[in-house]
N, C-alpha and C positions, 0 to 999 in steps of 0.2 A: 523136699524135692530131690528127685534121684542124681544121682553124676550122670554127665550123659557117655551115650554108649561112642568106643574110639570112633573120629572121623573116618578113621582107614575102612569101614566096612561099608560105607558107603559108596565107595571110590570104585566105579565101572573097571572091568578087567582091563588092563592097559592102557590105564591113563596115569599120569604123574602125577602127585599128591605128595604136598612137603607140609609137616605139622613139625611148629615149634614148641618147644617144652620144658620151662624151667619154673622154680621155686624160689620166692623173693620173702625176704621179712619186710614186716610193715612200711620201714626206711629205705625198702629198695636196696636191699642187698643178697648177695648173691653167696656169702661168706664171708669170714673177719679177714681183716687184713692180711692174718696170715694163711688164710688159705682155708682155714675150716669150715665145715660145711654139713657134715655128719652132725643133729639134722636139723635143716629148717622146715622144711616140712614134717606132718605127722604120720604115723604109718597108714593111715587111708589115703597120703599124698603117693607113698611109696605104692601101694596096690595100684594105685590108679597109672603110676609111668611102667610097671609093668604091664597091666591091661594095652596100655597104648603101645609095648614091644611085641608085644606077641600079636598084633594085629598088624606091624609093619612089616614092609622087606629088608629093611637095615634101619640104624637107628646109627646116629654120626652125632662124632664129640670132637672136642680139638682137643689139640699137645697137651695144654695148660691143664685141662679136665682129667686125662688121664694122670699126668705128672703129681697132681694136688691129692685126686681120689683112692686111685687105683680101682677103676670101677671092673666089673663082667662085667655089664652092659646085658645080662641075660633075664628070665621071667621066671625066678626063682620059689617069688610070692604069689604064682597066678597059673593054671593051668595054659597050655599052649606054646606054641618052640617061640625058640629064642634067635631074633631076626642075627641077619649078618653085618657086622659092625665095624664100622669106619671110622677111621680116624684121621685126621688131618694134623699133618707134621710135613711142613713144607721142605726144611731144611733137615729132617732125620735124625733131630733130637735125641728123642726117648730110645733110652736102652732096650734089650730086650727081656727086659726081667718083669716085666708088668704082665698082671693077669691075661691079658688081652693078647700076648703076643704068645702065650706059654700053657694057656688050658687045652689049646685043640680046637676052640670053638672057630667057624669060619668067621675071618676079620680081614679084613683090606686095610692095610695102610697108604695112605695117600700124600706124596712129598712129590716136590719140583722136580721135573720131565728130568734135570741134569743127576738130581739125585736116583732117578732107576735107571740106569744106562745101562750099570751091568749085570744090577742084584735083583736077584726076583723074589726072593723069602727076608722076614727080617722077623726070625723067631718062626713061630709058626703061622704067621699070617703071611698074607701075599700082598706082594709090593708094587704100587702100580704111580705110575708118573703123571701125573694133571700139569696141564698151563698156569705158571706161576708168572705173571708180570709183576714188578715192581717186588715180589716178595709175597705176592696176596694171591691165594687160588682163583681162577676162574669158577667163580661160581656154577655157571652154565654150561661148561665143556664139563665139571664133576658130575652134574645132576644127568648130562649125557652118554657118562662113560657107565655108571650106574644103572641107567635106564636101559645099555645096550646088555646089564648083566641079567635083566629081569627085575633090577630093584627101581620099583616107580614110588612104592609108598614110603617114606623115608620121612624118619621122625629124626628130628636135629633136638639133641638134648640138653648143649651146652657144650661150651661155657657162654659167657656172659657176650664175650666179642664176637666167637662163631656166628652166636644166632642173630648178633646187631649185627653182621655182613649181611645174613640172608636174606635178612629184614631188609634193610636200607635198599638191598638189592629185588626187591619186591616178587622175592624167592617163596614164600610163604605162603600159602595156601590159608592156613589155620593157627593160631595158637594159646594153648593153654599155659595160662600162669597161676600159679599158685600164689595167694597172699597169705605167708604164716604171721599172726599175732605176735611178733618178735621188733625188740629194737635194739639192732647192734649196734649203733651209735658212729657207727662208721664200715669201711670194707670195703670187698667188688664191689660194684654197681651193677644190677643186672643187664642195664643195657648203655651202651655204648654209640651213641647214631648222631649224625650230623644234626646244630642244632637250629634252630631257628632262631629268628629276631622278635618275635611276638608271638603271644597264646593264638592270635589269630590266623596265623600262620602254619599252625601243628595238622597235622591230619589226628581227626577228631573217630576214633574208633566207634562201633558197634560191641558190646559185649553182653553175654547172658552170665549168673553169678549162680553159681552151688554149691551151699553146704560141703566142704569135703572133709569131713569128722571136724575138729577145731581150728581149721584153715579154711580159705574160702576159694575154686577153684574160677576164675574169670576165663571164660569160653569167648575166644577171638575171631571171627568169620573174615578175616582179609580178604583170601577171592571174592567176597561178596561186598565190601566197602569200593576194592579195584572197577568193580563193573560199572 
């Protein structure tokens, strides 16, 4: 059975589409305790999240993901450009010595409305202020400030808490998880989300399952469980 083709090509010119996208070992994990991560997935896990960049308008990570990784965030493995890439650093953490701030490629950093006041570049990316209550992005005023740039298709790649916000916040459209044949015996958790008091209680997902070379990739239809 094929991998299926990225959700983003199906998405009507101007409408908003958010696909989540991360890689777990068998135990549900996201990396070892200390951080590593490089790889749980296999190199057909790797082709397939590029396929999924080069068909979005940005691809957004948190602090923690850069900090841990040092990702590009570009489509190195796969014909097709390389979306423009977000980050979320509420409080302006991360130096400016990460790939991301320092290749040239178009990147947003996105930190609390008090932390852009005065600064408009931080390295070479551009600096933009989102509604931070309590210390947590507005999820919704992001996905707006984006959408006023032309970025509707937006793939959230990680980390582990990021995309349990987005989730919880019923931000998601679609998501792909990767389940690699690995047991790290402890680590990140992939997901993070309020929990219930009974299995009865869970929202019971729809998934389709494929081959993705020695991992197995679980296709998530949320807008379509939501309706």
């Amino acid at each position: 059975m094929a991998v299926p083709a990225s959700p983003f090509l199906g998405v009507a010119e101007g409408v908003r589409f958010v696909l989540g996208r991360i890689a777990q070992s068998l135990d549900g994990r996201i990396a070892t305790s200390s951080g590593a991560s490089r790889w749980i997935g296999g190199a057909e896990d790797l082709d397939h999240t590029h396929r999924l960049r080069a068909s979005a308008d940005a691809v957004l990570v948190g602090a923690s993901t850069v900090a841990a990784d040092d990702p590009r965030l570009t489509t190195r493995r796969v014909p097709g450009p390389s979306p423009v890439r977000v980050v979320l650093d509420p409080k302006r953490r991360l130096g400016v010595g990460f790939h991301v701030f320092q290749d040239g490629g178009a990147t947003l950093l996105c930190v609390a409305e008090e932390h852009a006041a005065d600064v408009t570049r931080h390295g070479t990316a551009e600096l933009i202020g989102i509604a931070c209550p309590d210390g947590v992005f507005d999820l919704h005023a992001l996905l707006d400030q984006l959408a006023e740039r032309g970025l509707r298709r937006v793939l959230v790649e990680g980390g582990g808490v990021t995309l349990s916000r987005f989730l919880a916040a019923g931000l998601l459209d679609r998501l792909h998880v990767t389940l690699a044949p690995l047991l790290l015996g402890g680590g990140i958790p992939a997901f993070a989300l309020p929990q219930v008091a009974t299995p009865a209680e869970a929202q019971r997902l729809d998934w389709r399952v494929y081959p993705l070379g020695g991992d197995l990739l679980l296709d998530i239809a949320l807008l379509e469980t939501r309706q």
